[in-house]
C-alpha positions in Angstrom: -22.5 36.3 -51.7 -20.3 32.8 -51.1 -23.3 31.5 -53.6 -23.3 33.4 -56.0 -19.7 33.1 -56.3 -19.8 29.1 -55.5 -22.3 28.9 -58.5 -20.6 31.5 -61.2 -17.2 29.3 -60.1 -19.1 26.2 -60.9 -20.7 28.0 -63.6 -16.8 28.7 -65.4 -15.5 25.2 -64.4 -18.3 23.2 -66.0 -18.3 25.5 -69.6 -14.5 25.2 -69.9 -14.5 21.6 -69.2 -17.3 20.9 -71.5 -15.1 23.6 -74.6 -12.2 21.5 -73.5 -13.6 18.4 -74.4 -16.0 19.3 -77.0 -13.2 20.2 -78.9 -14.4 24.1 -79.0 -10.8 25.2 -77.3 -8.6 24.1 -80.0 -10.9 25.3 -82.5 -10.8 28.6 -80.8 -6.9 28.7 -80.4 -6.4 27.5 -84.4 -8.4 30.6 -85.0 -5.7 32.6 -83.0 -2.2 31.6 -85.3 -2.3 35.4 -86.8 -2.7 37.1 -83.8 -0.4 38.1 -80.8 -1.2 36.5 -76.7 0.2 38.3 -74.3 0.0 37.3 -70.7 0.7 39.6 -67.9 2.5 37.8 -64.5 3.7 39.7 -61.6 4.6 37.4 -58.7 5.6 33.4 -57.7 5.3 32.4 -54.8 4.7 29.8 -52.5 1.0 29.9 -51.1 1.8 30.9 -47.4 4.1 33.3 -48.9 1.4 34.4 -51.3 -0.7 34.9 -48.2 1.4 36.8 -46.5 1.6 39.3 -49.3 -1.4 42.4 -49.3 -2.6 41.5 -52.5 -2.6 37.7 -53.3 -4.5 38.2 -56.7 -0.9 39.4 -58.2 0.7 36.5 -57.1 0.5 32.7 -58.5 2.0 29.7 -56.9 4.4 27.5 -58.6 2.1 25.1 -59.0 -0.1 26.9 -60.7 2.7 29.0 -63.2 3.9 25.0 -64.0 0.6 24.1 -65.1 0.6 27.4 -67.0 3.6 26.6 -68.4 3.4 23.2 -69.5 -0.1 24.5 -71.4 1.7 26.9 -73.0 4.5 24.7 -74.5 1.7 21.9 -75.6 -0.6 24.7 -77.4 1.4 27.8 -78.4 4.2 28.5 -79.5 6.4 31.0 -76.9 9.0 33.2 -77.3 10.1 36.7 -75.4 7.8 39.5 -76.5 10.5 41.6 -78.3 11.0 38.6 -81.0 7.5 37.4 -80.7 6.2 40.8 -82.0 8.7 41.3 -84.7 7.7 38.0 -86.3 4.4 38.6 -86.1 4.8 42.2 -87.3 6.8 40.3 -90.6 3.6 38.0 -91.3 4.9 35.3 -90.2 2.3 32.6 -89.5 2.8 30.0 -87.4 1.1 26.8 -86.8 0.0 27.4 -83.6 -0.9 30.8 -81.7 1.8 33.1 -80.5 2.1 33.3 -77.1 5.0 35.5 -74.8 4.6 35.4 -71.2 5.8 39.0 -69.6 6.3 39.9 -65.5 5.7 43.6 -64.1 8.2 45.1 -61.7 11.1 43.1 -61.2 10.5 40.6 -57.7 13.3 38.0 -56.3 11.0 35.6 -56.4 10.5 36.0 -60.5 14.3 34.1 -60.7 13.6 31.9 -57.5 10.8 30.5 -58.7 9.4 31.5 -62.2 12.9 31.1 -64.2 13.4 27.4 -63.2 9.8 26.3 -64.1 10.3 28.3 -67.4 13.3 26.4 -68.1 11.9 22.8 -67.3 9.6 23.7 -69.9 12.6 25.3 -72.4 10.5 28.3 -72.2 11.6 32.2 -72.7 9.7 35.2 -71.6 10.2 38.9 -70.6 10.6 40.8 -67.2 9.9 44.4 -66.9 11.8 45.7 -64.5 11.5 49.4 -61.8 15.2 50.1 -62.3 15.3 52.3 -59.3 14.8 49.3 -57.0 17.2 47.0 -58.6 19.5 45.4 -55.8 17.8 48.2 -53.1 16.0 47.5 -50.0 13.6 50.0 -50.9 10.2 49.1 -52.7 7.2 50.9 -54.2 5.5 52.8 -52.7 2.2 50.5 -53.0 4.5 47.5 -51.0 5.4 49.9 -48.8 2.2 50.9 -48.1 0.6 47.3 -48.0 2.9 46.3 -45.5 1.8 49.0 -42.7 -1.9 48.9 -43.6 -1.5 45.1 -42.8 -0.1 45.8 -39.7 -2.9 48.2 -38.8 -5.2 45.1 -39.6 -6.7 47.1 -42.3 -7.9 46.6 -45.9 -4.7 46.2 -47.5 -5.9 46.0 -50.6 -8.4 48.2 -50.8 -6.9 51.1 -49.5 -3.7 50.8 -51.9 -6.4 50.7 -54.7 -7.9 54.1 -53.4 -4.7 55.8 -53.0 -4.0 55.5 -56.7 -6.4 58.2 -57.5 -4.6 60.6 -54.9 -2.3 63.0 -56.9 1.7 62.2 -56.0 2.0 64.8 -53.7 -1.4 63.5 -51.6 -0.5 60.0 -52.1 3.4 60.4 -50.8 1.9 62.2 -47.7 -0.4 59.4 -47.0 2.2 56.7 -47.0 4.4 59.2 -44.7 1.6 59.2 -42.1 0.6 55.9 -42.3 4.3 54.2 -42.1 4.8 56.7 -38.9 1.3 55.3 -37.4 2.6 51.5 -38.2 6.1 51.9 -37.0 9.1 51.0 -38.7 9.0 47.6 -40.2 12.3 45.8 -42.5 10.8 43.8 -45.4 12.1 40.8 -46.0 13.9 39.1 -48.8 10.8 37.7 -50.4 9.5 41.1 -51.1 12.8 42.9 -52.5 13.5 43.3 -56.2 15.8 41.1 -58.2 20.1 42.7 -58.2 22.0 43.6 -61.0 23.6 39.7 -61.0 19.8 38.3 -61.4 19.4 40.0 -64.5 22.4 39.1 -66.3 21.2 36.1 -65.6 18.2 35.8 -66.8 19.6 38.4 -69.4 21.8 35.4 -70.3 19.7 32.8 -70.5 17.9 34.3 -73.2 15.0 36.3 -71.7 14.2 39.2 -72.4 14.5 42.5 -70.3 12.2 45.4 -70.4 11.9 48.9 -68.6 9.0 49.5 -66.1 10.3 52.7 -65.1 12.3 54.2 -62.3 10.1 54.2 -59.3 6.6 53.2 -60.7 4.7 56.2 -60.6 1.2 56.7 -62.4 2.6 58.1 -64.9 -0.3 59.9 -66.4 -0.4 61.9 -62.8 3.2 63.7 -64.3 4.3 66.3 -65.6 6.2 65.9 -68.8 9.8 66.4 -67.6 9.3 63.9 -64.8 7.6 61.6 -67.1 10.3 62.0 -69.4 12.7 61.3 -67.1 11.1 58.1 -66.0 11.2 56.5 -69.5 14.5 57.6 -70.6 16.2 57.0 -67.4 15.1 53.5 -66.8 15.9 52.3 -70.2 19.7 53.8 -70.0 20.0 52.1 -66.2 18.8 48.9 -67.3 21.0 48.9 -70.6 23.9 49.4 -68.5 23.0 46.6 -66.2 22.7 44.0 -69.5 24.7 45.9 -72.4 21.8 44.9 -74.3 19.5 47.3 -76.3 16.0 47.3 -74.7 13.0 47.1 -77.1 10.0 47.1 -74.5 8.1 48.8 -71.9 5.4 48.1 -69.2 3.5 51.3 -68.3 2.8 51.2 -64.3 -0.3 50.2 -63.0 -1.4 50.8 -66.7 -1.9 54.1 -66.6 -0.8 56.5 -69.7 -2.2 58.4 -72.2 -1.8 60.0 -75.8 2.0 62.2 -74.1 2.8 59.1 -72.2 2.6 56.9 -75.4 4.5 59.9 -77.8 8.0 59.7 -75.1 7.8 56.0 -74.9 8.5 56.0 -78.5 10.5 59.0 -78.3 12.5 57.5 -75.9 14.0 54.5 -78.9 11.3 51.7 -77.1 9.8 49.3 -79.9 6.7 48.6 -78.0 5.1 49.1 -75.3 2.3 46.8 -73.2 -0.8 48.3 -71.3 -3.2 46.6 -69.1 -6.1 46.4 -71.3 -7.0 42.5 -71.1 -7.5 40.7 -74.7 -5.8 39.5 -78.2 -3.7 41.5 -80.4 -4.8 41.3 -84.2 -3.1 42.8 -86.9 -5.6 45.3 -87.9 -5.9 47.9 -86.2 -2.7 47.3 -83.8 -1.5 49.3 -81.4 2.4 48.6 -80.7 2.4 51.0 -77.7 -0.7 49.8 -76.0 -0.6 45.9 -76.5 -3.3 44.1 -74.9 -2.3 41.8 -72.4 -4.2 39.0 -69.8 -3.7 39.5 -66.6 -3.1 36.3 -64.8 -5.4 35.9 -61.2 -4.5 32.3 -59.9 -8.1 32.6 -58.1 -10.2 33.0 -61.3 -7.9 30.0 -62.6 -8.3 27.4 -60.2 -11.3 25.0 -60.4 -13.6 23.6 -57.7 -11.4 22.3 -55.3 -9.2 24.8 -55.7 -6.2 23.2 -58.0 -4.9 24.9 -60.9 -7.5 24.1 -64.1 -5.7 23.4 -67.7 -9.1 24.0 -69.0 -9.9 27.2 -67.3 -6.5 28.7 -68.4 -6.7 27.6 -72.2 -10.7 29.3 -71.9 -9.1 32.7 -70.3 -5.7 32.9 -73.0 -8.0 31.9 -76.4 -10.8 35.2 -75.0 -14.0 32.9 -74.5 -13.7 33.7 -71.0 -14.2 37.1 -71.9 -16.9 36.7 -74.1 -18.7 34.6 -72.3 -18.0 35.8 -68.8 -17.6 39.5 -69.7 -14.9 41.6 -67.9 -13.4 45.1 -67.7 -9.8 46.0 -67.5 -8.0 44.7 -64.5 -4.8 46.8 -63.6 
């Protein structure tokens, strides 16, 4: 197995290096101007931090979101998704793709580390926020589970990924017997959600702030009231925390479906973004079900494993789709 993945790594690093080079990446992204990029961050963190953390692939170092970063501000042009989408809605063609870089759920570490590297760079982007969590010591019930299958010295990971398809009721009776196996356990700062004052911040300093519900349930697992209340409720809580208007949402995990989509718009939201990986074009568009790529910092490193311009700009423009062909990754 460590060769076959040692050879399809060396495999990615070589053909991105030689598009790089050859030219064939900046052909690809001039091909891009009339469409929409949307990138999909959830975590930054330092690597023994992001080590520490049950599920590493959500997590990118700040070396790693720099590099992204500075790529970014060379090749596309970047803005928060909200005004992003409503220019390109209007036709308006740019001379470089349209990039807007968006993070899921709401972490600390998204203003400790993230918002100063976006700045360096004079960049903007968007942060979905759980709104239940905001300023609370409490976290989702995936963290919360993560943390007591790690110390059972068990698959982390794995077994959060399994519990998704429990119905709530199955899965909230897991995580009781499993934190009462563990024992009680206080999480620390680095894994809390960001306060009211770190979104006015970043409110302020012209990012943009979109609803990721209240408590991040799988939201296709509701019924309609509680789905209902989700959407609505997060948006209001959230708007009184910025007195701003919120455009956008982020549905959980992914997960929705034809009812989900009809109160997200019921609800007054603009857009929405799912978890399918790719680039938005014009025809056929979907506004409540953009496509976005979900950023692995393992998939993105090369060889020795630094963080890759090449293999980033081959991920963003979809040739590492086409060429190395993969499914949705929620």
């Amino acid at each position: 197995m460590v060769s076959v993945l040692s050879t399809k790594s060396l495999l990615r690093n070589v053909t991105a290096s030689c598009l790089e080079h050859g030219g064939l990446l900046a052909a690809q992204e001039h091909r891009l101007r009339d469409t929409l990029t949307v990138l999909c961050y959830h975590r930054v963190l330092p690597r023994h931090l992001k080590m520490q953390y049950f599920d590493p692939q959500l997590v990118v170092t700040p070396e790693m979101f720099d590099l992204h970063c500075a790529t970014l501000a060379r090749y596309y042009d970047v803005e928060p998704l909200d005004r992003a989408l409503a220019a390109w809605l209007a036709g308006e063609a740019p001379d470089r793709p349209r990039a807007a870089i968006t993070f899921d759920d709401g972490y600390r570490d998204n203003e400790a580390y993230a918002a100063p590297i976006l700045a360096r760079h004079e960049l903007k982007a968007t942060f979905y926020i759980v709104s239940g969590f905001v300023g609370s010591s409490d976290r989702p019930w995936y963290d919360r589970a993560g943390t007591a299958l790690m110390r059972l010295g068990r698959d982390a990971q794995a077994e959060v990924g399994k519990a998704k398809f429990l119905s709530p009721l199955e899965r909230q009776n897991w995580l009781d017997a499993l934190e009462r196996e563990a024992g009680s356990a206080e999480p620390t700062a680095d894994d809390l959600m960001m306060d009211q004052a770190a979104l006015r911040r970043l409110a302020a300093a012209g990012h943009e702030i979109g609803s990721h519900t209240v408590t991040h349930p799988l939201l296709d697992q509701l019924g309609e009231q509680e789905r209902r209340d989700e959407i609505r409720r997060s948006r209001i809580e959230l708007e009184a925390v910025t007195s701003a208007s919120l455009s956008g949402f982020s549905y959980p995990n992914g997960n929705f479906d034809a009812g989900v989509k009809g109160l997200v718009s019921q609800a007054g939201y603009h857009y929405a973004v799912s978890a399918d990986p790719g680039v938005n074009r014009r025809a056929g568009a979907d506004t409540l079900a953009l496509k976005r790529w979900f950023i692995s910092e393992d998939r993105l490193a090369d060889i020795r494993g630094l963080p890759s311009r090449a293999l980033f700009r081959m991920e963003i423009c979809g040739l590492s789709q086409r060429l190395f062909r993969r499914g949705r990754i929620s």
